[in-house]
ZAVOZA-420586 format. One record per atom (N, C-alpha, C, O, CB): x, y, z; residue in three letters. Coordinates in steps of 0.02 Angstrom, whole numbers, padded with zeros to 5 digits, always signed. Atoms other than C-alpha are relative to their C-alpha. Glycine has a CB too. Example, Ala and Ser with C-alpha at 12.3 -4.5 7.8 and 13.67 -1.06 7.14 Angstrom:
residues 2
+00045-00059+00000Ala/+00615-00225+00390Ala/+00045+00060+00000Ala/+00097+00059+00033Ala/-00050+00001+00062Ala/-00042-00059-00003Ser/+00684-00053+00357Ser/-00039+00055+00037Ser/-00014+00110+00045Ser/+00020+00023-00071Ser/
//
This chain:
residues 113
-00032-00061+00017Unk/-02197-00784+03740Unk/+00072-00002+00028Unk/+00080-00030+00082Unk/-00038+00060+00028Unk/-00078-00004+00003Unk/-02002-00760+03737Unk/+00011+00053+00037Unk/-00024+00101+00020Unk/+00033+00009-00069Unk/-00016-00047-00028Unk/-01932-00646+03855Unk/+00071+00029-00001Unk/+00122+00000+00017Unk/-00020-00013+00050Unk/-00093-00005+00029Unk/-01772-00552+03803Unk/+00023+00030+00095Unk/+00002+00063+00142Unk/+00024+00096-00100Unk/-00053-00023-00039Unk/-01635-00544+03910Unk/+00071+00045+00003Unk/+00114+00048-00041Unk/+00013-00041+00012Unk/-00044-00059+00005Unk/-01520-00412+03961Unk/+00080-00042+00008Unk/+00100-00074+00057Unk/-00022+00064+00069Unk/-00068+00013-00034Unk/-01336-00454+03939Unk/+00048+00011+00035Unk/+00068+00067+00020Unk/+00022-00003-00016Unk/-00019-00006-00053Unk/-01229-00465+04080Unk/+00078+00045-00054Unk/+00103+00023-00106Unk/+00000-00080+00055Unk/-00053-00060+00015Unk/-01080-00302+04047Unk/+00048-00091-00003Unk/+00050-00125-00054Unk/+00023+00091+00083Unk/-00050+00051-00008Unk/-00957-00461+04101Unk/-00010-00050-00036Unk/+00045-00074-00053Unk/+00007-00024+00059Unk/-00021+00066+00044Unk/-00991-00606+03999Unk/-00002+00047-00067Unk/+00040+00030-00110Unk/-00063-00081+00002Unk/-00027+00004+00081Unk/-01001-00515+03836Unk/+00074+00048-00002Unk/+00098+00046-00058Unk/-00070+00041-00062Unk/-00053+00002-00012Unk/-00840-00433+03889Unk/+00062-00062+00002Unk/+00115-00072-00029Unk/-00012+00025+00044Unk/-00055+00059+00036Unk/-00768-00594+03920Unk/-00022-00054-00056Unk/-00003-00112-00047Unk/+00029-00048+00059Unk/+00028+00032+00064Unk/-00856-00665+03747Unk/+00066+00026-00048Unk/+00109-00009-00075Unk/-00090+00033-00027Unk/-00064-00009+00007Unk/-00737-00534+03692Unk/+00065+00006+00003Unk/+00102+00011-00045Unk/+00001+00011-00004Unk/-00075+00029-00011Unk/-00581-00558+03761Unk/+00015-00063-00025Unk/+00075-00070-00036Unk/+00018-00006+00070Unk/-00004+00065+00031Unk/-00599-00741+03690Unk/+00003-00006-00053Unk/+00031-00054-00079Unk/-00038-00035+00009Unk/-00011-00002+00076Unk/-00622-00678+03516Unk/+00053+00026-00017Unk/+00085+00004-00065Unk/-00044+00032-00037Unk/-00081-00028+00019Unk/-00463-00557+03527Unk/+00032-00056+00002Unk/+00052-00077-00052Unk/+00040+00054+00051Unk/-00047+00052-00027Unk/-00370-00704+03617Unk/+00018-00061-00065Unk/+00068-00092-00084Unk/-00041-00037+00075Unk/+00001+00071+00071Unk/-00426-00831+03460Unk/+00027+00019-00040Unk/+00078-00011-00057Unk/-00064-00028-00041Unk/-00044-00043+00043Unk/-00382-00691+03330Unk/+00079-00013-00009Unk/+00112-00039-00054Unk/-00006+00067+00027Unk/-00071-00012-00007Unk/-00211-00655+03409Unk/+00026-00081+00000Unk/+00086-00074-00007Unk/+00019+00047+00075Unk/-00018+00063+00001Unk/-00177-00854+03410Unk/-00004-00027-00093Unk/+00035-00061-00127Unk/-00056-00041+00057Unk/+00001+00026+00087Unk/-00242-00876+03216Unk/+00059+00025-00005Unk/+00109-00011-00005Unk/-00060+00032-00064Unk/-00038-00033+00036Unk/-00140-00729+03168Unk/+00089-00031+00017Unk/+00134-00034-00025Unk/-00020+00079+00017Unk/-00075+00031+00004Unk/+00028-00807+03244Unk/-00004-00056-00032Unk/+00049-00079-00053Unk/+00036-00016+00067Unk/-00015+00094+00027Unk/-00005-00983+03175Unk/+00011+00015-00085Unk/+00045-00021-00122Unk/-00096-00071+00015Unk/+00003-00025+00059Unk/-00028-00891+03012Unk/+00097+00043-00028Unk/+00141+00041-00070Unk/-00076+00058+00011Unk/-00084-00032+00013Unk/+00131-00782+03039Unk/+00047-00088-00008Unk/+00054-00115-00063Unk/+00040+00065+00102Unk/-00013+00054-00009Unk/+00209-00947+03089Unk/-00004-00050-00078Unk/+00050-00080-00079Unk/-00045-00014+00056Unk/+00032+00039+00028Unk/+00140-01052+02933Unk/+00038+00044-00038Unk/+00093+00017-00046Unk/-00071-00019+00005Unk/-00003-00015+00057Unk/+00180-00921+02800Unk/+00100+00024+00001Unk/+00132+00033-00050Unk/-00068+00061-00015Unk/-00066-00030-00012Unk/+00369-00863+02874Unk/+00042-00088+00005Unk/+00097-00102+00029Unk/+00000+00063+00087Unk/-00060+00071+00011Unk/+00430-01057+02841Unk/+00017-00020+00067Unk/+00070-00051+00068Unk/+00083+00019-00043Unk/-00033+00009-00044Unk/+00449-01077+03019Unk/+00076+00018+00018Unk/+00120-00021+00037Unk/-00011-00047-00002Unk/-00073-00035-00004Unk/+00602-00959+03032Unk/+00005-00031+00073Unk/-00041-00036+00114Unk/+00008+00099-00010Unk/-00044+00005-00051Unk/+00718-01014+03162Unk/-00010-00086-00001Unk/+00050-00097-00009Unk/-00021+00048+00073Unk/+00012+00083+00007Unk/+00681-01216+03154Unk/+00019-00020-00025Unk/-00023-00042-00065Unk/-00041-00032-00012Unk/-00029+00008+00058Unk/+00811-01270+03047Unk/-00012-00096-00015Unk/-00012-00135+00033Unk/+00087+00035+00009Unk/+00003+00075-00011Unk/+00787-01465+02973Unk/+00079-00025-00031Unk/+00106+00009-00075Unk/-00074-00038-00047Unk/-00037+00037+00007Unk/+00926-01566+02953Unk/+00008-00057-00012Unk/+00004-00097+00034Unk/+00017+00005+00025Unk/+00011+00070+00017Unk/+00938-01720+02841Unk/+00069-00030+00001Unk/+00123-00014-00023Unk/-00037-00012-00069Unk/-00053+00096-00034Unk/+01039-01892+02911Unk/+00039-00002-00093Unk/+00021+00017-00149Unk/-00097-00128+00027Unk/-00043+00023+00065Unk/+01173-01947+02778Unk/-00025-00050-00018Unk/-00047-00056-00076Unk/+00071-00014+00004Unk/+00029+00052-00005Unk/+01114-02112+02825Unk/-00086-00022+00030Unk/-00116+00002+00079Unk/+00047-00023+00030Unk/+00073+00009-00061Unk/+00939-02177+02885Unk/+00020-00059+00050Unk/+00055-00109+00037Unk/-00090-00029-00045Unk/-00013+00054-00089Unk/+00947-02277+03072Unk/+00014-00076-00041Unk/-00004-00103-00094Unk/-00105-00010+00074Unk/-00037+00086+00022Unk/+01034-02452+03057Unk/+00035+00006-00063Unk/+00039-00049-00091Unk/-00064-00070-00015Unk/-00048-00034+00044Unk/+01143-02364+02918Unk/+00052+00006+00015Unk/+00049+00013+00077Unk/-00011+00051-00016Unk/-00049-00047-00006Unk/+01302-02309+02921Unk/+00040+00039-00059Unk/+00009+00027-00111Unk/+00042-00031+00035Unk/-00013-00037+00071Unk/+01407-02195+02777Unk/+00071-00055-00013Unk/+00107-00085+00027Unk/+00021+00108+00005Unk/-00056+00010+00026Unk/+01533-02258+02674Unk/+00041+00027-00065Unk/+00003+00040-00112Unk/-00005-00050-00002Unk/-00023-00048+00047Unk/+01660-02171+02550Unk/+00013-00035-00049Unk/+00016-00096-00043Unk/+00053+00041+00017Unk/-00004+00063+00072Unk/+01689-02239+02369Unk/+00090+00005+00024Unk/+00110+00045+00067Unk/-00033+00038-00122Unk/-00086-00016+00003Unk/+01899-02254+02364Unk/+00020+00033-00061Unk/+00005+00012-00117Unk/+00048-00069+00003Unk/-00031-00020+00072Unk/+02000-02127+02248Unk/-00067+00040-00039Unk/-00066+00046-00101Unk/+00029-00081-00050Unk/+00058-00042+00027Unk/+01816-02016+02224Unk/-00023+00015+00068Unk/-00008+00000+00125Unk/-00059-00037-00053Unk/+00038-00055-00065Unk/+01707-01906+02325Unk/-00078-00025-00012Unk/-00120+00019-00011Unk/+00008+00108-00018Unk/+00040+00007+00011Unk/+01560-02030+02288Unk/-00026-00042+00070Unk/+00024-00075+00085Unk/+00002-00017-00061Unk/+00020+00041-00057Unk/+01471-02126+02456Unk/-00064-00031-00011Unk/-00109-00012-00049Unk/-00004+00039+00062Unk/+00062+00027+00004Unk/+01347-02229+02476Unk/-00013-00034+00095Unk/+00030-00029+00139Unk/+00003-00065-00074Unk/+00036+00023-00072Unk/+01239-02314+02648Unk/+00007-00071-00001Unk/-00011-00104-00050Unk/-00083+00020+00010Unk/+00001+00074-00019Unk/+01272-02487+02720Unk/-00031-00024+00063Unk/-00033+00007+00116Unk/+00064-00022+00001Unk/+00043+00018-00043Unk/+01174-02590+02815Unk/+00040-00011+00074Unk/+00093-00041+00067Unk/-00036-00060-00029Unk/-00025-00009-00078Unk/+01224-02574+03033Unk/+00052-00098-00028Unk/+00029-00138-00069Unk/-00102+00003+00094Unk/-00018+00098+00004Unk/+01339-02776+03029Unk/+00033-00017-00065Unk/+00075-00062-00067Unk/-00080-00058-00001Unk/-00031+00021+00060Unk/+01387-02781+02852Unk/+00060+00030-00020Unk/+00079+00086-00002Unk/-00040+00006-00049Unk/-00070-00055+00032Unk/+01539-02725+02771Unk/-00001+00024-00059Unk/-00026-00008-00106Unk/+00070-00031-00006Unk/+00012-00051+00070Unk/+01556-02583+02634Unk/+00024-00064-00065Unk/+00073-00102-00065Unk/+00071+00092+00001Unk/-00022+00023+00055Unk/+01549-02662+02462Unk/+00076+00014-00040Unk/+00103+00068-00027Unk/-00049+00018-00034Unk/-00030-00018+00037Unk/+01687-02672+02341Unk/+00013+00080-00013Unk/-00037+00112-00030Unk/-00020-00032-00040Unk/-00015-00064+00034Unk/+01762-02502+02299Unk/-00023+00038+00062Unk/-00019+00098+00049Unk/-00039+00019-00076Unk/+00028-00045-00046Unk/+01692-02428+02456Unk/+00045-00020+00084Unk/+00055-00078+00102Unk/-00095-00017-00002Unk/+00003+00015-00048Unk/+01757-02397+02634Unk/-00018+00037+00068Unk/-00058+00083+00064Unk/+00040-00021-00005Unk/+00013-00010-00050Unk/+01743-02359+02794Unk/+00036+00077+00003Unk/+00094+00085-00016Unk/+00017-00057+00043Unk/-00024-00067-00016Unk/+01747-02145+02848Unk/+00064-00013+00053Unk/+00059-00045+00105Unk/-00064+00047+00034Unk/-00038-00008-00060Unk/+01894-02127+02943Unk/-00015+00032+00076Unk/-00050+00082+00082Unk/+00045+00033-00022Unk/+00041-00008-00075Unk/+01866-02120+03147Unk/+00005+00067+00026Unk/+00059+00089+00046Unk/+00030-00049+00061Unk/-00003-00043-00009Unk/+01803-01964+03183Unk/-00004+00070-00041Unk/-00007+00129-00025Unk/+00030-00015+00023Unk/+00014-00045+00067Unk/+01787-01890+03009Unk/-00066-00022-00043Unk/-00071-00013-00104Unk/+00068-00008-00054Unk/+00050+00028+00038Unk/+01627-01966+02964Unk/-00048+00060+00005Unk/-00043+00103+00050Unk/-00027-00072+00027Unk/+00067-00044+00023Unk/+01471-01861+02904Unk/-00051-00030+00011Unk/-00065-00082-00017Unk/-00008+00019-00068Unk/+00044+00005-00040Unk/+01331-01862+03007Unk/-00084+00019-00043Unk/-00137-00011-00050Unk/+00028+00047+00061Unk/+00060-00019+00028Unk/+01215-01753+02917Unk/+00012+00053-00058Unk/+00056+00096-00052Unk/-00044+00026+00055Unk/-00015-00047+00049Unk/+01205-01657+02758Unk/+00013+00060-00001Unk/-00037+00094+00011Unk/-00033+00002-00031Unk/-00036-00074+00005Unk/+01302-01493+02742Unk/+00047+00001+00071Unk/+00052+00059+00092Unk/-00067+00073-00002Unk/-00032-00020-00052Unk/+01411-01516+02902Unk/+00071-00008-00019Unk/+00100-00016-00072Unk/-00020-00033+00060Unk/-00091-00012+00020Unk/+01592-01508+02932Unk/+00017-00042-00037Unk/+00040-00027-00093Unk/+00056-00006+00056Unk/-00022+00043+00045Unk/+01623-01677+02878Unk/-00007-00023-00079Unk/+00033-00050-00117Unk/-00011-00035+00027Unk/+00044+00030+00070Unk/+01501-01707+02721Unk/+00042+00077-00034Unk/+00034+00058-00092Unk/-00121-00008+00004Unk/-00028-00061+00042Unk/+01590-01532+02640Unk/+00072-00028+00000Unk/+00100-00041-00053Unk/-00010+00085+00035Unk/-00075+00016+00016Unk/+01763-01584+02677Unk/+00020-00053-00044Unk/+00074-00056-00074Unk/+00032-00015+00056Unk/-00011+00059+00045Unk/+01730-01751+02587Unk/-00015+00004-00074Unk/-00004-00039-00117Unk/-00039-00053+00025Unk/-00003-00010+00057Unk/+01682-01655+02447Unk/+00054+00019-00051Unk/+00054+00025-00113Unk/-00035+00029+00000Unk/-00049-00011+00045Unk/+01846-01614+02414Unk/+00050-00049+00020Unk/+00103-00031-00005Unk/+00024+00069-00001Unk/-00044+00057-00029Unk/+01945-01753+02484Unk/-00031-00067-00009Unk/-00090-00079-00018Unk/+00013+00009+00076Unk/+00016+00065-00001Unk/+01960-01938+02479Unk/+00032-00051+00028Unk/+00046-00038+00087Unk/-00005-00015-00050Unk/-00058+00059-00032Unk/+02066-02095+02522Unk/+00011-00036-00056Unk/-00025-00055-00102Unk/-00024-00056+00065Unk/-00048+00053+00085Unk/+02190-02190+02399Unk/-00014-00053+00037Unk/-00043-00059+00090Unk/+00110+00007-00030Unk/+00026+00079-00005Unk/+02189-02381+02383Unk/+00043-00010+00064Unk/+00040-00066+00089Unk/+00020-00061-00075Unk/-00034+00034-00056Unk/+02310-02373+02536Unk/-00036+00029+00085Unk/-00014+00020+00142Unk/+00093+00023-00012Unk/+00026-00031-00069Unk/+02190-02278+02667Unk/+00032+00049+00016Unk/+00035+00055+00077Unk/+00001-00039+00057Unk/-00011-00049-00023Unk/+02276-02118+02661Unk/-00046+00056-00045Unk/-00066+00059-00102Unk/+00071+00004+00003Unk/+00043-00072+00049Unk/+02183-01946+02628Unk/+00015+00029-00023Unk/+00062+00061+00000Unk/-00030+00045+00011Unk/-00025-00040+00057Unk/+02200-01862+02484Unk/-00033+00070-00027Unk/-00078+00095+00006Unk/-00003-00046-00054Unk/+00047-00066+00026Unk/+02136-01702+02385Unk/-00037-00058-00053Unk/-00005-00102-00082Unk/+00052+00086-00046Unk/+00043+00015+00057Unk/+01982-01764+02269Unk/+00062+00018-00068Unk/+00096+00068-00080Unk/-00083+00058+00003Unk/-00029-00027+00061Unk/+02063-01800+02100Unk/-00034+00045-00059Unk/-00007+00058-00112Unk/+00020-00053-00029Unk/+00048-00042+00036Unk/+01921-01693+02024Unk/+00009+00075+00040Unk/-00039+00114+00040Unk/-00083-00036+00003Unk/+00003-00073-00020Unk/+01974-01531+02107Unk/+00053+00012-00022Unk/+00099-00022-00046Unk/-00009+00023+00069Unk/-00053-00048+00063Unk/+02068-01401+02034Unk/+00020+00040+00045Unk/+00060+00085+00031Unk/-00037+00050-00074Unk/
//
């Protein structure tokens, strides 16, 4: 024969405090999950690691070269200190309207008005 037992006031008290506690933990992961992670902004590389950027000459077109090699034909090197790091920052916007002539000076993009 089975003998019931009386539950102790304190453990099913703290049974419940463990279920609020889990609740209130879903419900932020949920806030969290459905609000896009507000405040966490991501930021994507121009280049990926052992990369670096390079600008086309006389256009606002770039492309990625390998860390050791030198920019292909038609392409060169950001000027020191004006290079673009990561998409949408100071530099990668300014190069959207600017460029460098065949002599390495900077110019306005010939596509802006």
């Amino acid at each position: 024969m089975y003998a019931t037992r009386r539950a102790d006031r304190t453990v099913t008290a703290s049974r419940h405090r463990k279920t609020r506690i889990a609740a209130a933990l879903a419900g932020a992961a949920a806030v969290m999950a459905l609000s896009g992670c507000a405040g966490v902004e991501y930021r994507e590389d121009i280049c990926s690691g052992g990369e670096y950027p390079v600008l086309s000459v006389g256009g606002t077109g770039s492309a990625c070269v390998r860390d050791g090699e030198e920019p292909p034909a038609g392409f060169v090197r950001y000027p020191q200190g004006k290079v673009p790091e990561q998409v949408g920052d100071e530099w990668d916007l300014y190069w959207d309207t600017h460029t460098v002539d065949k002599d390495g000076k900077i110019v306005d993009a010939p596509d802006v008005s």
